[in-house]
C-alpha positions in Angstrom: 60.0 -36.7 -12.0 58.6 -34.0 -10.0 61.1 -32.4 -7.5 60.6 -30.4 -4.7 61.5 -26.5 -4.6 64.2 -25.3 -1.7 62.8 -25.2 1.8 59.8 -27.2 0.7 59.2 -30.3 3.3 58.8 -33.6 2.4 55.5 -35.4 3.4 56.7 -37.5 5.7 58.4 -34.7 7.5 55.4 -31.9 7.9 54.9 -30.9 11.3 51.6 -29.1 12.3 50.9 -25.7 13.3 52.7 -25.0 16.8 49.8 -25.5 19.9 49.3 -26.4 23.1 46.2 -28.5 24.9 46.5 -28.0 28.5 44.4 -29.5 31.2 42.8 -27.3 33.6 40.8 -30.1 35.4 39.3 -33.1 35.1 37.7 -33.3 31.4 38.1 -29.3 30.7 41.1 -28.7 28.5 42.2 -25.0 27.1 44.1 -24.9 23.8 47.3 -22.2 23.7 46.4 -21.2 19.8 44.0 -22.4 17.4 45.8 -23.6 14.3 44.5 -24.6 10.6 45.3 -27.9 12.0 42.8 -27.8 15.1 40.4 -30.8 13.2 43.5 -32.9 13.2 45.2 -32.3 16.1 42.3 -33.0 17.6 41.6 -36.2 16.4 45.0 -37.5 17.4 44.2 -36.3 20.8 41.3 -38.9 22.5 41.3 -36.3 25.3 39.7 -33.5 23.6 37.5 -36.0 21.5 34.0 -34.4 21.8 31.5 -36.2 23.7 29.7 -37.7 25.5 26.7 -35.6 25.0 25.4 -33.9 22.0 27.1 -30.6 21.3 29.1 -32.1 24.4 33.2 -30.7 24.4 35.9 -31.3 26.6 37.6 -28.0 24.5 36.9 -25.0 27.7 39.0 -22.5 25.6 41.2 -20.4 23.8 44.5 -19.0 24.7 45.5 -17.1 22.3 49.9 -15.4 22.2 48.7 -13.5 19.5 46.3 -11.8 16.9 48.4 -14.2 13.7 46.2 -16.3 11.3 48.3 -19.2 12.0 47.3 -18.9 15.8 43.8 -17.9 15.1 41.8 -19.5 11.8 41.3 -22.6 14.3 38.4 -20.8 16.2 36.3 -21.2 13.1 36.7 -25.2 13.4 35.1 -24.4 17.5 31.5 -23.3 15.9 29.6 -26.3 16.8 30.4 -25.7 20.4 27.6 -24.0 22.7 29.8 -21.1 23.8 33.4 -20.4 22.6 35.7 -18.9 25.9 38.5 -16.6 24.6 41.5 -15.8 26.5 43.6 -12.6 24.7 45.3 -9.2 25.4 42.9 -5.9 24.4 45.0 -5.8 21.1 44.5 -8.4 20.1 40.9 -9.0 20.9 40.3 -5.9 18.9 42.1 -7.1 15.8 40.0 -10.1 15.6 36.8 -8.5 16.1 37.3 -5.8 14.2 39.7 -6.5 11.4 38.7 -10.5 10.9 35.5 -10.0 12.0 35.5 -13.0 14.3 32.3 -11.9 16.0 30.3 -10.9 13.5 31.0 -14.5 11.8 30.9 -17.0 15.0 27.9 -15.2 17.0 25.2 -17.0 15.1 26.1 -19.7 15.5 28.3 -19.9 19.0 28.2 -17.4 21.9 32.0 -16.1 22.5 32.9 -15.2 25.6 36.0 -12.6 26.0 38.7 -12.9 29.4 41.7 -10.6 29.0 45.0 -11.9 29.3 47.6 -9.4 31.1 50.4 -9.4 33.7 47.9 -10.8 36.4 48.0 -14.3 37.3 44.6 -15.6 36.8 43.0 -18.9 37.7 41.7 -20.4 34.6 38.5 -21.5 35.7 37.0 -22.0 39.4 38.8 -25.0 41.4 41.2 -25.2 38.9 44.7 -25.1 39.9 46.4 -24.0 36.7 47.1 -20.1 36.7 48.1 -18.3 33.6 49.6 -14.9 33.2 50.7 -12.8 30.2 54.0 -11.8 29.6 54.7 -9.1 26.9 57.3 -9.5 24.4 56.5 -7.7 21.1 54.9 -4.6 19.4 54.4 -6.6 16.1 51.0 -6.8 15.1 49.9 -9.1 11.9 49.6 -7.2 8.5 46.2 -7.4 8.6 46.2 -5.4 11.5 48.7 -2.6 10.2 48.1 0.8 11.3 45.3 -0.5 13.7 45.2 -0.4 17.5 47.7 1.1 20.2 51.5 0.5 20.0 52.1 -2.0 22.5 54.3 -5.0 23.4 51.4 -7.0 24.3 50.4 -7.4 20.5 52.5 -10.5 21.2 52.9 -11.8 24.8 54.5 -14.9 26.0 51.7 -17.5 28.7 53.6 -18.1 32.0 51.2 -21.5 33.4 51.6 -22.5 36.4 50.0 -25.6 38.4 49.4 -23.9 41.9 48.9 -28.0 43.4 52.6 -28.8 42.6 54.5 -25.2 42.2 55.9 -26.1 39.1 55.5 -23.8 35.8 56.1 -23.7 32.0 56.3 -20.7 29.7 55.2 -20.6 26.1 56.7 -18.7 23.7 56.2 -19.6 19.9 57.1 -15.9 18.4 59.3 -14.0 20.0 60.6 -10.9 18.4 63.0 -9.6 21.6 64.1 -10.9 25.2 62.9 -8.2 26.8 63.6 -8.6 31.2 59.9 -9.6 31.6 60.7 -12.8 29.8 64.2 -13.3 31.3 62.5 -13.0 34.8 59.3 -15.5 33.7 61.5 -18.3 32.3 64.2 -17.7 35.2 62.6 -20.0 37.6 60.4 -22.1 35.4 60.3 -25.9 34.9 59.9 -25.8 31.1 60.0 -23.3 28.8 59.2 -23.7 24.8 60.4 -20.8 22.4 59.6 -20.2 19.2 62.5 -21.7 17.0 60.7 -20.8 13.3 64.5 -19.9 12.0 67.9 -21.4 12.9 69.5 -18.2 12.1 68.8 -14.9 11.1 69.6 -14.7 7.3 67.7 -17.6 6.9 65.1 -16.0 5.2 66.9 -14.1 2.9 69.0 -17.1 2.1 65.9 -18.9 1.3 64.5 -16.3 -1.2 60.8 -16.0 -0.1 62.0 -12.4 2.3 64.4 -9.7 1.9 64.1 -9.4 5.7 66.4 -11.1 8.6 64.7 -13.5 10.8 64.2 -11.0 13.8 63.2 -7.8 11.2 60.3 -10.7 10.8 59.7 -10.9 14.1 61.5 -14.0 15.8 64.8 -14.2 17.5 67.3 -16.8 15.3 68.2 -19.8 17.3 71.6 -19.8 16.4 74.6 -17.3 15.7 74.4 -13.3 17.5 71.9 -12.6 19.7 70.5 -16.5 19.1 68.7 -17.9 21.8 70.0 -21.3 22.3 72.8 -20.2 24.6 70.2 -18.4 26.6 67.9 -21.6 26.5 71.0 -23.7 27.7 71.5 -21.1 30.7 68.3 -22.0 32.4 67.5 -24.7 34.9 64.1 -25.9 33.1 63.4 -28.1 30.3 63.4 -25.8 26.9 62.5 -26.9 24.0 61.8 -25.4 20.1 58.7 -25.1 18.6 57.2 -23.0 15.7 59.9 -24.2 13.5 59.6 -22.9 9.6 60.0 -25.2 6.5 63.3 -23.8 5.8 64.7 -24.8 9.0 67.5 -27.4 9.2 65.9 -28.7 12.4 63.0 -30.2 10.7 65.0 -32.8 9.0 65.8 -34.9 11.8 68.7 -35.8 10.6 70.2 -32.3 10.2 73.3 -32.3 12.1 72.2 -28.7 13.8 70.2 -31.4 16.3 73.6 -32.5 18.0 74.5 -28.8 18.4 71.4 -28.5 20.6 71.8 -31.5 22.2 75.3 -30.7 23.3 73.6 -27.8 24.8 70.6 -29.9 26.6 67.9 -28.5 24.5 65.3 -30.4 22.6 63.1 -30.1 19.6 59.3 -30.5 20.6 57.3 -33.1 18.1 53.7 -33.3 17.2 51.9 -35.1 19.5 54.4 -34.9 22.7 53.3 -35.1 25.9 55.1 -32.7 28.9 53.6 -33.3 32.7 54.4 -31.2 35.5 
């Protein structure tokens, strides 16, 4: 009988890569990271079906948190569209061009078009009314990357969106190394905020044998225990919720009894497929 190793998830419990489809306007959406699992999560989504023209996409662009291959391979699956739109800080722009090579490979067949994320507020296309601004939370790059570029927090950054019709915003967050002020101040006042929750505590890594390095020596804050972030999640006024979350975590067995710890602290567990209006 074949069995399955420690921290391997069953079938019928694999969540996708952690992403985002956000609608800027009528029949233009954005994506907030472009997984390996773009072609599916696509499909289960009729919104960002292409169509109805040839070559026709309702996909606009490509927010990207960071410069990691799970967060970027997806823009390979984009190709067939006209002209890819690219939303990133200057770090991580220059990773991908010139450490993946992203240009070089798309170009001939898709035009990419770069905007740089930073600490502005920016309107994400004309007559939209969604805003989005970067908020810096880490110097950790991705090992392809090692030794390139400046030394920087906005290797990994945090998206603040905000809907300028109703006022009301949601931060993004699916790695984050520190809580640096910046990110205390963006998710202060917001409506929803969802944090990376790839470990439920910080040996967790170590305990499961495939690191000899804690949880936030890997680059994300533990949910539980020291320095965890649920406490701070259950401080806020908005809607939080965990993304991001890691094989070995308890929380992806949804009957783990670590869910009724977060629950007694009014935070949730985002699943594939949800749907969060503001």
């Amino acid at each position: 009988m074949p069995h399955l190793h420690r921290g391997t998830r069953p079938p019928h419990r694999r969540r996708r890569h952690a992403s985002l489809a956000v609608q800027a306007a009528e029949g233009r959406w954005y994506l907030v990271n472009a997984t390996p699992d773009l072609g599916d999560q696509i499909e289960d989504c009729p919104d960002l079906h292409p169509g109805p023209g040839v070559r026709r996409t309702p996909l606009a662009g490509v927010l990207l948190t960071d410069a990691e291959l799970d967060h970027t391979l997806g823009i390979a699956r984009l190709r067939e569209a006209e002209r890819i739109r690219i939303h990133a800080t200057a770090p991580v722009r220059g990773a991908l061009l010139d450490r993946l090579r992203l240009g070089d490979v798309l170009t001939p067949y898709a035009a990419l078009e770069w905007r740089e994320l930073n600490g502005w507020e920016q309107q994400l296309e004309p007559g939209s009314p969604i805003t989005v601004r970067a908020v810096p939370v880490s110097a950790k790059r991705p090992r392809y990357a090692a030794g390139t570029g400046p030394e920087t927090d906005t290797w990994v950054v945090a998206l603040r969106l905000r809907d300028r019709a109703t006022g009301r915003t949601l931060v993004y967050a699916p790695a984050l190394a520190t809580w640096p002020d910046a990110f205390q101040q963006a998710v202060a006042d917001a409506d929803c905020v969802i944090v990376d929750g790839t470990f439920w505590d910080d040996d967790e890594p170590r305990r499961g044998g495939f690191s000899g390095r804690t949880a936030t020596a890997m680059g994300h804050l533990p949910i539980d225990g020291p320095g965890g972030t649920a406490h701070r999640l259950a401080s806020l006024r908005a809607r939080c919720l965990y993304t991001h979350l890691n094989n070995t975590n308890p929380l992806a067995d949804p009957a783990a009894p670590q869910h009724a710890a977060l629950t007694a602290l009014g935070v949730e567990v985002a699943a594939d497929g949800m749907e969060i209006s503001l």
